[in-house]
VOGU-3710 file (C-alpha; in Angstrom, 3 decimals, decimal comma):
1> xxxxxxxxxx> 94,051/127,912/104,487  92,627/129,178/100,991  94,453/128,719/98,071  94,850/132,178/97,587  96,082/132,874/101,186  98,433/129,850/100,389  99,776/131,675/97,108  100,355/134,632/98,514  101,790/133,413/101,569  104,230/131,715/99,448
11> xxxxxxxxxx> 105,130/134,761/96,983  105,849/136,932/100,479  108,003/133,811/101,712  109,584/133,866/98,364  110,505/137,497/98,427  112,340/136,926/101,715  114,403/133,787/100,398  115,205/136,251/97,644  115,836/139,455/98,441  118,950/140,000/97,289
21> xxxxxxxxxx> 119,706/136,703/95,104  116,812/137,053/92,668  115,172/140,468/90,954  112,215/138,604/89,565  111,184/137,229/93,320  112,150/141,145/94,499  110,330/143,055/92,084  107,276/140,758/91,905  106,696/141,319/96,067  107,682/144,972/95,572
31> xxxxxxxxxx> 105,444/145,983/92,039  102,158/143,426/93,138  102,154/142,215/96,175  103,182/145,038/98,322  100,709/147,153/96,667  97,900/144,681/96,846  97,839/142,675/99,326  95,971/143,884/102,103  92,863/144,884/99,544  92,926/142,342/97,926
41> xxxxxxxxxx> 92,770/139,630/99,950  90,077/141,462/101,649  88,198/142,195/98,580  89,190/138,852/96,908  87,355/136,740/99,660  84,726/138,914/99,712  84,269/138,988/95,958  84,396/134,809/96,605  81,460/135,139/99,145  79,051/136,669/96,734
51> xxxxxxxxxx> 80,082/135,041/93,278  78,545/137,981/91,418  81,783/138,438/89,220  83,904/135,158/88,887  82,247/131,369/88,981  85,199/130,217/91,417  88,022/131,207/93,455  90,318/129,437/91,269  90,191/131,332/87,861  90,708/134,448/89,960
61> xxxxxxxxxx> 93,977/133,620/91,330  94,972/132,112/88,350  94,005/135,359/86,491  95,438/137,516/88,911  98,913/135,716/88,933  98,909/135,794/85,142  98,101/139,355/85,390  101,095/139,784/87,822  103,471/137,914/85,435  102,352/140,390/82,557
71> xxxxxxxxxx> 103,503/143,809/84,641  106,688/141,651/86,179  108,155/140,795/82,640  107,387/144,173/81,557  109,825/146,215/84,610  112,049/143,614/84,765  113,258/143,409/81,142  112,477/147,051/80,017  110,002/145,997/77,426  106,427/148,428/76,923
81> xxxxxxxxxx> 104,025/148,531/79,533  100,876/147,421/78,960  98,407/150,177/78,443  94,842/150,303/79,303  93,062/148,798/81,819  93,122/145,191/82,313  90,631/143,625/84,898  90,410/140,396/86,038  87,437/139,532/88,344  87,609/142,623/90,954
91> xxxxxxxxxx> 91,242/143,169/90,480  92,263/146,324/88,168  95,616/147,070/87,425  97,990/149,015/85,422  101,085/150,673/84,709  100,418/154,204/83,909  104,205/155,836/83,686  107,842/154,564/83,954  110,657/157,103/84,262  114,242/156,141/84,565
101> xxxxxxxxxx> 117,119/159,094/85,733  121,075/158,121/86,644  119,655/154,218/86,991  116,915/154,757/88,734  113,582/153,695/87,204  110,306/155,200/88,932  106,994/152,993/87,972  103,676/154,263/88,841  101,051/151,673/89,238  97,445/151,982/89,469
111> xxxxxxxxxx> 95,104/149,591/90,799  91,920/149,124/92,290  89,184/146,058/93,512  86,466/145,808/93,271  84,201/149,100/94,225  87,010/150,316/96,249  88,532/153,978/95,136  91,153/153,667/92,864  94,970/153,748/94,419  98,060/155,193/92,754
121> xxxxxxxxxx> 101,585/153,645/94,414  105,095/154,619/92,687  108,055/151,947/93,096  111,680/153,205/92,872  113,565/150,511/91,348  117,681/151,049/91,118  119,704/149,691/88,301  121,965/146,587/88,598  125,700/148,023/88,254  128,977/146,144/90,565
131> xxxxxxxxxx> 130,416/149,850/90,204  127,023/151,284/91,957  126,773/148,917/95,059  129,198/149,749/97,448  128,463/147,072/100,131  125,267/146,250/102,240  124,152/146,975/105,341  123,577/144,723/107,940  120,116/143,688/106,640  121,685/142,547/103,513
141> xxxxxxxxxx> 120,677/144,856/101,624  122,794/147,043/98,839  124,315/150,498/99,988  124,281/152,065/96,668  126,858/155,199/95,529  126,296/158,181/93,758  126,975/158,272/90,449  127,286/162,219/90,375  129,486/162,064/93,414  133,425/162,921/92,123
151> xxxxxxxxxx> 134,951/163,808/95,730  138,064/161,608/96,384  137,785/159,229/98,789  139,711/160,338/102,381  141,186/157,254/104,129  143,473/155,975/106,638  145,283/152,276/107,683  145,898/152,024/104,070  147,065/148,462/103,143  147,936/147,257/99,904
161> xxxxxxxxxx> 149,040/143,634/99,843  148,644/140,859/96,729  146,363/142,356/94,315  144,043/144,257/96,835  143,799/147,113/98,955  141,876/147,860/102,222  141,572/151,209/104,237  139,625/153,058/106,672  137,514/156,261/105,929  136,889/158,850/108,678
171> xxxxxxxxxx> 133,521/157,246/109,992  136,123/154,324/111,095  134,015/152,314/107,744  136,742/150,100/105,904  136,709/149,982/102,183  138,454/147,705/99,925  139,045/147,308/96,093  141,050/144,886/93,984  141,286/141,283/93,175  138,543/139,452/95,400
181> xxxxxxxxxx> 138,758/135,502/94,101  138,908/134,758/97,983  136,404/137,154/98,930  139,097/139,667/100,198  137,351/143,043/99,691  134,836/141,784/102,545  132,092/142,817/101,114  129,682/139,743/100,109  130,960/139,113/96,979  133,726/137,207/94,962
191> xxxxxxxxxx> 133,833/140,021/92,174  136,616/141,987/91,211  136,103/145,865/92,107  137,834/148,793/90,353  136,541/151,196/92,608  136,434/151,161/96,848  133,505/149,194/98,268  132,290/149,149/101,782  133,038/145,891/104,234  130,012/144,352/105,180
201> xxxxxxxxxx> 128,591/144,891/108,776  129,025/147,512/110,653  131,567/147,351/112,617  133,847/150,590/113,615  137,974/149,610/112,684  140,753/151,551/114,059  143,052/149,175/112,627  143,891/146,831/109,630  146,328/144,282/108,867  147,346/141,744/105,635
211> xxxxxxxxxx> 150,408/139,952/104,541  149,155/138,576/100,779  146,241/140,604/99,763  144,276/137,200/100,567  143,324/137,709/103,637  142,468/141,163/105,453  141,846/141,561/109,372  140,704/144,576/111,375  140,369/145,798/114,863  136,806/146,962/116,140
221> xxxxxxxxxx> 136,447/149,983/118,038  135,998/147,166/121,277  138,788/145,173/120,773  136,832/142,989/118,504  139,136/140,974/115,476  137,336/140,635/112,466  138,963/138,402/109,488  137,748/137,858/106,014  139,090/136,256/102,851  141,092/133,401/102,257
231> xxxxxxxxxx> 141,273/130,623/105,201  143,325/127,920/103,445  145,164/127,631/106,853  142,527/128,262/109,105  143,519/131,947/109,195  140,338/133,370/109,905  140,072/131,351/113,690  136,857/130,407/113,136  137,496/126,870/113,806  138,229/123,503/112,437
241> xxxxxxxxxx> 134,821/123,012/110,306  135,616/126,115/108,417  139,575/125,869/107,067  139,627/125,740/104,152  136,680/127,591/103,261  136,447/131,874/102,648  134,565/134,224/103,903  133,410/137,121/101,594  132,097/139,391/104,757  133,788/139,135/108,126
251> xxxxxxxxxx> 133,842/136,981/110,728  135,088/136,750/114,286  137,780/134,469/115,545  136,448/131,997/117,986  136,314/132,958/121,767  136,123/136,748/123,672  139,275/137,645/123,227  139,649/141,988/123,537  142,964/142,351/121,193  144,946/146,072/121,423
261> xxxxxxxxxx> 146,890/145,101/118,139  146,743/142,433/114,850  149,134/140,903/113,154  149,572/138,688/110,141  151,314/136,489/107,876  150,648/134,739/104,547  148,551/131,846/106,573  148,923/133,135/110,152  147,265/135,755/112,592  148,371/136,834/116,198
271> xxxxxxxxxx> 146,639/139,457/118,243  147,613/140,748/121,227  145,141/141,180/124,053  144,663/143,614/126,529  146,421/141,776/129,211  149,606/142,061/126,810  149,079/137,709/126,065  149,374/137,005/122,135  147,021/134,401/120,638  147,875/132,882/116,943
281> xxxxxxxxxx> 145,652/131,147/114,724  146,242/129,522/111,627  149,205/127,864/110,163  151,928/128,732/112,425  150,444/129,788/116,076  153,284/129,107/118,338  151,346/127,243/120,739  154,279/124,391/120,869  153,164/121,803/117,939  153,509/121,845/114,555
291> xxxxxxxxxx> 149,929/121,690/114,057  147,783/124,602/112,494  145,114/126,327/115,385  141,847/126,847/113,601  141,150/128,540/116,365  142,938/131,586/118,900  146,099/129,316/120,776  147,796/131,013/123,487  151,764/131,482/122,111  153,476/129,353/124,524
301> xxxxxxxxxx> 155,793/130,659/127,137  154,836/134,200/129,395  155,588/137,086/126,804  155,134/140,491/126,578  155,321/141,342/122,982  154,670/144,894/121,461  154,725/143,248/117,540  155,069/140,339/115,836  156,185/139,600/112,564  155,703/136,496/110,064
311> xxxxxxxxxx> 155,967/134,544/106,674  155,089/131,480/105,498  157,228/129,415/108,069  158,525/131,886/110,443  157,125/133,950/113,256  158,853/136,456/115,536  157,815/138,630/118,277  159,797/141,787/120,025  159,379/141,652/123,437  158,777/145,288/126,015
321> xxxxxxxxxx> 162,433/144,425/127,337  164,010/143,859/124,016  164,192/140,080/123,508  163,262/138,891/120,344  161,377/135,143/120,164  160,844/133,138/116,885  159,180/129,878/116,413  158,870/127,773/112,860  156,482/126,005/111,361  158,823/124,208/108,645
331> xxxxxxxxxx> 162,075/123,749/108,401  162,688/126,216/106,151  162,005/128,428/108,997  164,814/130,332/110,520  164,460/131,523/114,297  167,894/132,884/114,537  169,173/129,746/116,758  171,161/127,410/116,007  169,936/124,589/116,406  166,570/125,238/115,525
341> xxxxxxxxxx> 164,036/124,106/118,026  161,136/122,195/117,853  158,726/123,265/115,440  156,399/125,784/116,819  158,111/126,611/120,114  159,060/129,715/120,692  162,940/130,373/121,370  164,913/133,918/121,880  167,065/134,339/118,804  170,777/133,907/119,768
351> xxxxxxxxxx> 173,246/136,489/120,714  172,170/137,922/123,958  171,253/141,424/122,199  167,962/143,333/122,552  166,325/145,167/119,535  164,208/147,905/118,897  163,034/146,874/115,665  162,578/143,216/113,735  161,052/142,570/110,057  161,013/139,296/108,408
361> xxxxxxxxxx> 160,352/139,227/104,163  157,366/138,164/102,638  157,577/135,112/101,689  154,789/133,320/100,873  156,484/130,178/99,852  157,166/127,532/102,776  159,951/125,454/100,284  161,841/128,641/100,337  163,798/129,870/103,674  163,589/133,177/105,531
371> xxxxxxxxxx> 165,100/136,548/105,281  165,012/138,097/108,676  166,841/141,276/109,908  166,382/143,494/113,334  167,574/146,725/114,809  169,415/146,305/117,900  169,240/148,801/120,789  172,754/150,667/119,640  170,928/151,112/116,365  173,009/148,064/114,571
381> xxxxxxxxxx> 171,544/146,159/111,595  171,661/142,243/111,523  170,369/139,155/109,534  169,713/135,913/109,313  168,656/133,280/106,745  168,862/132,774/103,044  171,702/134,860/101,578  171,508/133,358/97,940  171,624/137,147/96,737  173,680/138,436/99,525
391> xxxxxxxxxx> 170,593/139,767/100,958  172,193/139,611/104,614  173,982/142,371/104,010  177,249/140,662/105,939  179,199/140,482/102,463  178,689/136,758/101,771  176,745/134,691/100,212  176,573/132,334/102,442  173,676/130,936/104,285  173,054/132,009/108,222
401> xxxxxxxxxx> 170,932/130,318/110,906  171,854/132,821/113,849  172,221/137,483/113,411  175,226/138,459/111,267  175,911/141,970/111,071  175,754/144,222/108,697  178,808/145,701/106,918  179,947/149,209/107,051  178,603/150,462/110,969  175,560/152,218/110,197
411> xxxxxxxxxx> 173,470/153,456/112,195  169,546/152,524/111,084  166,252/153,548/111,974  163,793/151,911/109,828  164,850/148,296/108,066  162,150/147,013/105,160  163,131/143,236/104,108  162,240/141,395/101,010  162,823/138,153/99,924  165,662/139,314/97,206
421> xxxxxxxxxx> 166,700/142,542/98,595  166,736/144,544/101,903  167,095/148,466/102,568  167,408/150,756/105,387  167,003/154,299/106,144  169,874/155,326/108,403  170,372/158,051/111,688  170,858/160,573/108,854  167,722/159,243/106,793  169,484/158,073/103,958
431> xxxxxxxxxx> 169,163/155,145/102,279  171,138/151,946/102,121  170,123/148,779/100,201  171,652/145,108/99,337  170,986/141,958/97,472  169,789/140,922/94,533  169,728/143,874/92,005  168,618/141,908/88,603  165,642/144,136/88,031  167,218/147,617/89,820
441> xxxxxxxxxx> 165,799/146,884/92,874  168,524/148,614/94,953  168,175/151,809/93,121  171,903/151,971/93,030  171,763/153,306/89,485  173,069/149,648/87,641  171,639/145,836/87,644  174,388/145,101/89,683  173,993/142,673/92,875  175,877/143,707/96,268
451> xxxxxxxxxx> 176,468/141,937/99,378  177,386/145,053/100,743  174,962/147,893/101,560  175,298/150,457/98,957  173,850/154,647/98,802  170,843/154,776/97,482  170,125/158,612/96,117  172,647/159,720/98,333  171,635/163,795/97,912  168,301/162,892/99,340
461> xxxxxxxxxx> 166,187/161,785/102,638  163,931/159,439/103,045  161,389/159,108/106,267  159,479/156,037/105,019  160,279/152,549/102,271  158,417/149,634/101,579  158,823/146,800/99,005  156,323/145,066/96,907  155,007/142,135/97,695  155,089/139,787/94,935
471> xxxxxxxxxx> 158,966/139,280/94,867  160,793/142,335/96,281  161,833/143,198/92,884  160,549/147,172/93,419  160,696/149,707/96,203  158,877/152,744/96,982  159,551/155,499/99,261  158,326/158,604/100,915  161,126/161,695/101,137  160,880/163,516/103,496
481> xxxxxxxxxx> 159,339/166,514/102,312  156,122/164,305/101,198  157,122/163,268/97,592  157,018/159,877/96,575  160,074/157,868/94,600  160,359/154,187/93,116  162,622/151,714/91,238  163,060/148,884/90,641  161,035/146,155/88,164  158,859/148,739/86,331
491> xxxxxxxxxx> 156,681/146,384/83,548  153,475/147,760/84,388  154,630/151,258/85,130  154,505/150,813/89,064  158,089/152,635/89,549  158,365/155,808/86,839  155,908/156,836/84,292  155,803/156,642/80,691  158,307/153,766/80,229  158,288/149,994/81,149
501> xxxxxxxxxx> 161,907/148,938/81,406  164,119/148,610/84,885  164,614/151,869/86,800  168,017/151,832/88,711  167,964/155,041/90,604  164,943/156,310/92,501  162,085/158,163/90,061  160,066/160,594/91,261  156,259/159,449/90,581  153,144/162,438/90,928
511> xxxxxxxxxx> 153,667/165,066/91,834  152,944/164,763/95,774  153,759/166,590/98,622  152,914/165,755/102,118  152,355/162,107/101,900  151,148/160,371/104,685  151,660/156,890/104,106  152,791/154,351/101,379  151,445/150,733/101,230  152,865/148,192/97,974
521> xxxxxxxxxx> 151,354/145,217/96,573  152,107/143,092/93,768  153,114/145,656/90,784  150,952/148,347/92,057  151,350/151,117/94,584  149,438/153,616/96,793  149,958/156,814/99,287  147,810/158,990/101,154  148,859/162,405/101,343  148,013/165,307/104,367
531> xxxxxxxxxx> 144,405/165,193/103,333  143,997/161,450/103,326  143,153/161,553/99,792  144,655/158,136/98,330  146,359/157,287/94,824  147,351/154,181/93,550  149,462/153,388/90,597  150,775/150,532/88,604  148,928/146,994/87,890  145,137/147,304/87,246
541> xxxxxxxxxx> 144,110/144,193/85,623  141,789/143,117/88,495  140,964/146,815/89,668  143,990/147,724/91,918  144,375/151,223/91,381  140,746/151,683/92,605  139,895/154,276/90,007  137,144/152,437/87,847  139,482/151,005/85,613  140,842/147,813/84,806
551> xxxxxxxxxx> 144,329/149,049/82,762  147,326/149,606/83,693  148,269/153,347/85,445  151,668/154,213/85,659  150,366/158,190/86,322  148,994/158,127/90,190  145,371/158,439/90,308  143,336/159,592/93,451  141,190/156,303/94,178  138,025/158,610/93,570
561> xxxxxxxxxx> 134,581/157,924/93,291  133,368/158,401/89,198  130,919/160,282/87,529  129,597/156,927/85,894  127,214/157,124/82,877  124,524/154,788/83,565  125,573/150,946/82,324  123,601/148,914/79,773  120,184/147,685/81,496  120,403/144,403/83,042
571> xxxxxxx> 117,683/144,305/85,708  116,745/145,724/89,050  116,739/145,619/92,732  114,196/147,375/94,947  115,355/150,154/97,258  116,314/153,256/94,130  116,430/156,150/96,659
//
């Protein structure tokens, strides 16, 4: 092989190792060798076979590269073009015009060899923003948004957990924004993003799941799980060579399993398949060791659960009959027997009732022990675990390994459980809530604890609750005609605007009507409403709120798509259309 074949050969091979890693190797292919390479090689050996213009084949492919190098530096670091004609042997080249429009830099080269007619080719080159590329297709290469475009994003399955949020437009696409140290957001990258960016692949969801903003999982259109994020635990099922490393796009759990539902934990994730068997992986599978399952284990015993629920140490799952089954994978796990069984092996909680309805908090700390409640079928509230706060609700403080019932025979509907503080919505949907109240957290209109449920807002109706997830110091809540309240720990603004102390009775936040849905993470908050037009509110250091920001917003924001002026220049990627 010529030396020139051999160069070019390896400037094509380069482009390919560095399509999207390296602008110089991508815009060198794209501005020169794209353009050129056909004619010239052509030409080039031709040119060599007669010798009329260059002594050897060597100063023209060291002329031609150093011509190459000259245009290069001049697109990729926005200095002049160089004007004129510059030849060297047959090849003629030049940049003739650059443009540049909303980050998007046209260059029109010139060239021609030799005798050939001259040949005009212009490049598209788009600007290097994070806020521009909104994932990549299944190539690898960079989906890029509109800067013009000011429409509100319209999702669905939203799910804010941690410091991140993931959701599902109407395509079925998922989206994500927030913190992404573990590669969370899914979409090839470990970089923050203040604004919604696609999940790499293209995969169809009709379903997501998270515990701890950490990790996110979703459910393909074919039954497919997909996991990506943190896999400390081996949460991710993608077997024992990968715990303990992340994945920044998402991957499939090991085997052909077809799942109807996901469901996860701080370090675990169960699915359910389509012949109604659950399979765990990760920290705390079930499978009858105390051993983590890097990979799908069947949940020992024959069960038919609907849902599962989990923290760092416990697991539970509702069964079609009734029968609620919990398994630990530490001993600060509470299964609602007593005695505990051995670790991870399932056992039906004690009392002989059946439930409708069974939540544990989310605790993401294994040295601290559960907070569990359920619904039995006469619409009874119980708990069991840690009651340091009185967050059983049975008007102790004392610890409980097996269902004590609530005080005060209510009838509930809807139970949400944190590790400090639990609420319900009763048959009347109003709200009751108990525990630890140091921050206002039961909305009860003081800092007072209770072990005792106590009327939360008792003039008004609530359909939906949820706590955050960093401590279960805040709660939000959907009334029932659509607006949205909160209280609770309010230092970033997350539970009533304009203010940063405690609120102790429910604030009304936006001005909403019609919400759909209402999803909490750590300090931050967001809704849906009728149109599937999402707001978030609250924490925003590491892009939360998803509206291009990185401050605090106690006001709800629609997590909309910006009218960006075009960032400072720092390079570019082929591929500007």
């Amino acid at each position: 092989m010529t030396p020139i074949l051999r160069r070019l050969k390896h400037v094509a091979a380069g482009q390919l190792r560095n399509e999207r890693g390296s602008v110089a190797a991508s815009v060198a292919f794209t501005v020169f060798t794209a353009l050129m390479i056909l004619t010239v090689v052509a030409a080039v050996i031709a040119s060599l076979g007669t010798t009329t213009i260059m002594n050897n084949q060597s100063a023209v492919n060291a002329g031609s590269s150093q011509q190459q190098d000259a245009y290069l530096n001049a697109v990729v670091h926005g200095i002049a073009a160089p004007t004129g004609q510059s030849c060297v042997g047959v090849i003629c080249s030049q940049i003739t015009g650059t443009t540049d429009a909303d980050g998007v830099r046209s260059v029109t080269v010139e060239g021609k060899v030799g005798d050939k007619a001259p040949s005009t080719r212009i490049q598209t080159l788009r600007q290097i923003s994070p806020n521009m590329i909104t994932g990549y297709d299944d190539l690898g290469n960079p989906v890029w948004a509109s800067q013009k475009d000011t429409t509100p994003y319209r999702f669905t399955s939203l799910i804010s957990r941690g410091n991140s949020s993931c959701a599902i437009d109407a395509d079925k696409t998922a989206w994500c924004w927030g913190a992404n140290d573990h590669g969370q957001l899914g979409d090839g990258t470990t970089t923050n993003r203040s604004v919604p960016v696609k999940v790499h692949g293209t995969a169809k969801f009709t379903a997501l799941t998270g515990a701890t903003g950490d990790t996110f999982c979703g459910l393909d259109t074919d039954g497919k799980a997909w996991c990506w994020g943190d896999n400390t635990a081996g949460q991710l099922g993608t077997g024992a060579t990968t715990i303990g490393t992340s994945s920044s796009t998402p991957v499939a759990p090991t085997g052909d399993h077809k799942f109807t539902a996901l469901f996860t934990g701080p370090t675990t994730t169960c699915g359910i398949d389509t012949d109604k068997k659950t399979w765990c992986w990760g920290a705390n599978p079930g499978n009858g060791t105390s051993d983590p399952a890097p990979d799908p284990a069947a949940v020992l015993g024959s069960h038919d659960f609907t849902t599962l629920t989990m923290d760092a140490s416990t697991a539970c799952g509702l069964e079609t009959g009734g029968k609620v089954f919990c398994w630990a994978t530490a001993a600060t796990g509470r299964t609602g027997t007593d005695p505990a069984p051995g670790k991870g092996t399932p056992v039906e909680v004690a009392g002989g009732r059946t439930y409708t309805h069974i939540q544990t908090a989310n605790e993401v700390r294994t040295d601290t022990p559960s907070v569990l409640c359920a619904i039995d079928t006469g619409s009874k509230a119980w708990c069991w675990g840690t009651n340091g706060a009185g967050q059983l609700g049975n008007g102790t403080t004392t610890d409980s390994l097996v269902p004590t019932a609530v005080t005060g025979d209510h009838d509930f509907k809807a139970l949400t459980v944190s590790p400090s503080a639990v609420c319900g919505i009763d048959s009347s949907s109003h709200t009751w809530c108990w525990g630890d109240n140091s921050a206002g957290q039961l909305g009860i209109g003081s800092m007072t604890s209770t072990k005792d449920p106590a009327a939360v807002d008792p003039g008004t109706e609530y359909s939906a609750i949820t706590p955050a997830t960093n401590n279960g110091k805040s709660f939000c809540a959907i009334v029932t005609d659509g607006a949205a309240k909160c209280w609770g720990e309010n230092n970033l603004g997350q539970a009533q605007e304009g203010t940063t102390t405690p609120v102790t009775s429910p604030a009304s936040l936006g001005a909403f009507k019609g919400l759909r849905s209402l999803s909490a993470g750590a300090a931050f908050s967001c809704v849906t409403d009728a149109r599937s037009e999402t707001s978030c509110w609250g924490r925003n250091d590491a892009g939360q709120t998803g509206n291009g920001a990185f401050t605090p917003t106690n006001a709800p924001l629609p997590a909309a798509r910006k009218d960006l002026s075009p960032p400072p220049f720092t390079g570019y990627l082929k591929g500007g259309k």
